[in-house]
C-alpha positions in Angstrom: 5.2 -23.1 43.2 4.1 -20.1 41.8 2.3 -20.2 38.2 3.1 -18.2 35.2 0.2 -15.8 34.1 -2.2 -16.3 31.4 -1.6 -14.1 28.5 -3.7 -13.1 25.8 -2.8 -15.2 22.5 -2.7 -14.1 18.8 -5.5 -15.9 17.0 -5.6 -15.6 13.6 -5.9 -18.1 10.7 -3.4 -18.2 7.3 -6.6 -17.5 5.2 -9.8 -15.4 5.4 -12.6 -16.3 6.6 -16.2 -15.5 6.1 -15.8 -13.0 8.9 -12.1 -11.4 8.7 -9.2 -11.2 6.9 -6.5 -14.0 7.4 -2.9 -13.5 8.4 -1.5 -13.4 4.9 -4.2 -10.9 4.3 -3.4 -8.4 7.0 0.3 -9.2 6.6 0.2 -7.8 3.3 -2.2 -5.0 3.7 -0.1 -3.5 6.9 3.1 -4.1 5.2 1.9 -2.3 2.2 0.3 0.8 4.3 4.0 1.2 6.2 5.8 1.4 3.4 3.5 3.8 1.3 3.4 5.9 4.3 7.2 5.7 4.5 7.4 6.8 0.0 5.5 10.0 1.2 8.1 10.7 4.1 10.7 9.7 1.4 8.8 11.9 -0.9 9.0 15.3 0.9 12.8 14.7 2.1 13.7 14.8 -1.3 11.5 17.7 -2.5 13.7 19.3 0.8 17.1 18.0 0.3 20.2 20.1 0.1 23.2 19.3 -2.2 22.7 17.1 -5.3 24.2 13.5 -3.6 21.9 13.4 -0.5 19.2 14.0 -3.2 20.2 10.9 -5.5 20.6 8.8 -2.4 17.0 10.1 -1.5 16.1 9.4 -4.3 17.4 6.1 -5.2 15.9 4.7 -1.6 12.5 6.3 -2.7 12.5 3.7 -6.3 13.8 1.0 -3.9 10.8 1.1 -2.2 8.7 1.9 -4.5 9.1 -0.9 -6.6 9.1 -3.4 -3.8 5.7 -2.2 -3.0 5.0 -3.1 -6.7 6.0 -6.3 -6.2 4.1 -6.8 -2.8 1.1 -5.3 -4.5 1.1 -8.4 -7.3 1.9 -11.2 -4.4 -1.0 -9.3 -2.9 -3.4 -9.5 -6.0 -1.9 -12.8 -6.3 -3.0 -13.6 -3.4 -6.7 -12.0 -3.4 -7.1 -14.2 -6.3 -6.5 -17.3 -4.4 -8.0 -16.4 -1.4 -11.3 -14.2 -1.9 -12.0 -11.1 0.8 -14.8 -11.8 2.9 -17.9 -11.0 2.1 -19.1 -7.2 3.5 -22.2 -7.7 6.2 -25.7 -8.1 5.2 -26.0 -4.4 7.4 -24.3 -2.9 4.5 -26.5 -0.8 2.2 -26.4 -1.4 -1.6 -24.6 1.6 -3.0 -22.0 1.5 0.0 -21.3 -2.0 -0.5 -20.7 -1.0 -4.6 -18.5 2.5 -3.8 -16.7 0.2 -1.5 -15.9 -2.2 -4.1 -14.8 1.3 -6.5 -12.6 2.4 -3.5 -10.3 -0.8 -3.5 -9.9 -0.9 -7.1 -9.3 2.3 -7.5 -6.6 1.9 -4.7 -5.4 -1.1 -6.2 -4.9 0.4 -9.5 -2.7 3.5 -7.8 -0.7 1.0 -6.1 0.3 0.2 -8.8 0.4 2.9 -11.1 2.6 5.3 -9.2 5.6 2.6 -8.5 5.4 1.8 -12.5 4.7 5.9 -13.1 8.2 6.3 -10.9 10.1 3.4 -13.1 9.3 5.6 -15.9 10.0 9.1 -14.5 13.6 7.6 -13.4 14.0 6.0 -16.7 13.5 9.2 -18.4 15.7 11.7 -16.1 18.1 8.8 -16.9 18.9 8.1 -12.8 19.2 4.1 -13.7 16.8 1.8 -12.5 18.4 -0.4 -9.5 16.3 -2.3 -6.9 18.1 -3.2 -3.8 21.9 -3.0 -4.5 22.9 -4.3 -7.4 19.9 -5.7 -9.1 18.8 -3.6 -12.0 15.5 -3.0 -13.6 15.0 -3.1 -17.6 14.6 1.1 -18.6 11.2 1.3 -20.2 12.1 4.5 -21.9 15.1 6.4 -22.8 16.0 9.5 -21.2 14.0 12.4 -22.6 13.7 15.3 -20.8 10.4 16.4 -22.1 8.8 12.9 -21.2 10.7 13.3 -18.0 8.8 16.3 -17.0 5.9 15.1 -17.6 6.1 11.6 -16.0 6.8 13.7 -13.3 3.7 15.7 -13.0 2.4 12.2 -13.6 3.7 10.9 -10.6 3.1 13.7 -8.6 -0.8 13.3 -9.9 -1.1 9.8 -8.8 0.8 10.1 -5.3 -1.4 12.6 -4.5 -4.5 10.6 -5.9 -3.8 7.8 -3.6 -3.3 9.7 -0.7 -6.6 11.5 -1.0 -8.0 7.7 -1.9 -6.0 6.2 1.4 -7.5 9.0 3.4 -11.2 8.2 1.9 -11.0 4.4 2.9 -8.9 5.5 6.4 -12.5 7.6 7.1 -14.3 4.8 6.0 -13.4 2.7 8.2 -13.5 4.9 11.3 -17.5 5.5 10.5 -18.1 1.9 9.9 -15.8 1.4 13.8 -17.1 4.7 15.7 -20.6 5.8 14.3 -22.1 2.7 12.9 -20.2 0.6 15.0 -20.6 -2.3 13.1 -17.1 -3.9 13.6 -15.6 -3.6 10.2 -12.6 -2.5 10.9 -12.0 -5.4 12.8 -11.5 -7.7 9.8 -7.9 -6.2 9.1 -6.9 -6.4 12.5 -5.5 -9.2 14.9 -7.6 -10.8 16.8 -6.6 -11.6 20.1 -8.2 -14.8 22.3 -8.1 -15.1 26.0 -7.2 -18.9 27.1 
């Protein structure tokens, strides 16, 4: 009788630890990144869509998402709340540790602003404010085509704030896993165990 091989297992608790993020953590960290990366792609189909329907579908896909990242990212503050971040390492040098700490609220803050930026923008072109389907969304503002515009630069502004931000923290943490080597990076990943 043959037996079966061992295979790595996923080891990860619910919760942080004082070492690494936990699973509800990373869950909604990765979840978040995925879809923000998909608003972009969403972002620059519509700027390049033909004909005024694909557009509106484009469009009305792009608020979908964007206010369900608005409600992961309050679950997710929820959340950080409850369960603290571990602490950074002692290796960490004063002023990194504090424009760390700058990075994620800042980060935090556009996650949130630009999905409640785009509920007003869409409020006032007057595009309706639905969220998967049928399920509608109060209208902050009436349609006013001089607030629309500039919600819109708005917007534009913030999406392109966070993804100078998002590309900041990304280098971050490839200096903290490549040059200093310090292991940083792997608090927001899996972990996998060897039985």
């Amino acid at each position: 009788m043959t037996q079966s091989p061992e295979y790595p297992q996923l080891s990860i608790p619910l919760r942080n630890t004082t070492r690494s993020y936990g699973l509800v953590s990373q869950s909604f960290h990765w979840l978040v990144v995925v879809l923000i990366l998909v608003q972009y792609t969403w972002a620059w189909r519509i700027a390049n869509a033909e004909g005024l329907r694909a557009r509106f579908e484009l469009v009305t896909q792009h608020k979908t998402l964007g206010m369900t990242i608005l409600a992961l990212a309050a679950l997710r503050l929820a959340w950080r709340l409850y369960d603290p971040p571990p602490p950074l390492p002692d290796t960490i040098h004063r002023m990194e540790h504090l424009a760390a700490q700058v990075m994620h609220r800042l980060l935090y803050g556009l996650i949130f602003a630009l999905p409640l930026s785009g509920w007003f923008y869409s409020s006032a072109a007057g595009l309706g404010d639905y969220w998967w389907g049928p399920l509608s969304l109060p209208t902050p503002v009436a349609t006013d085509e001089a607030l629309e515009d500039i919600l819109g630069v708005i917007h534009r502004g913030l999406g392109l704030s966070l993804a100078v931000l998002a590309g900041l923290h990304v280098l971050a943490a490839l200096r903290h896993q490549f040059l200093l080597k310090d292991g940083l990076l792997w608090r927001m990943l899996p972990r996998w165990r060897e039985d």
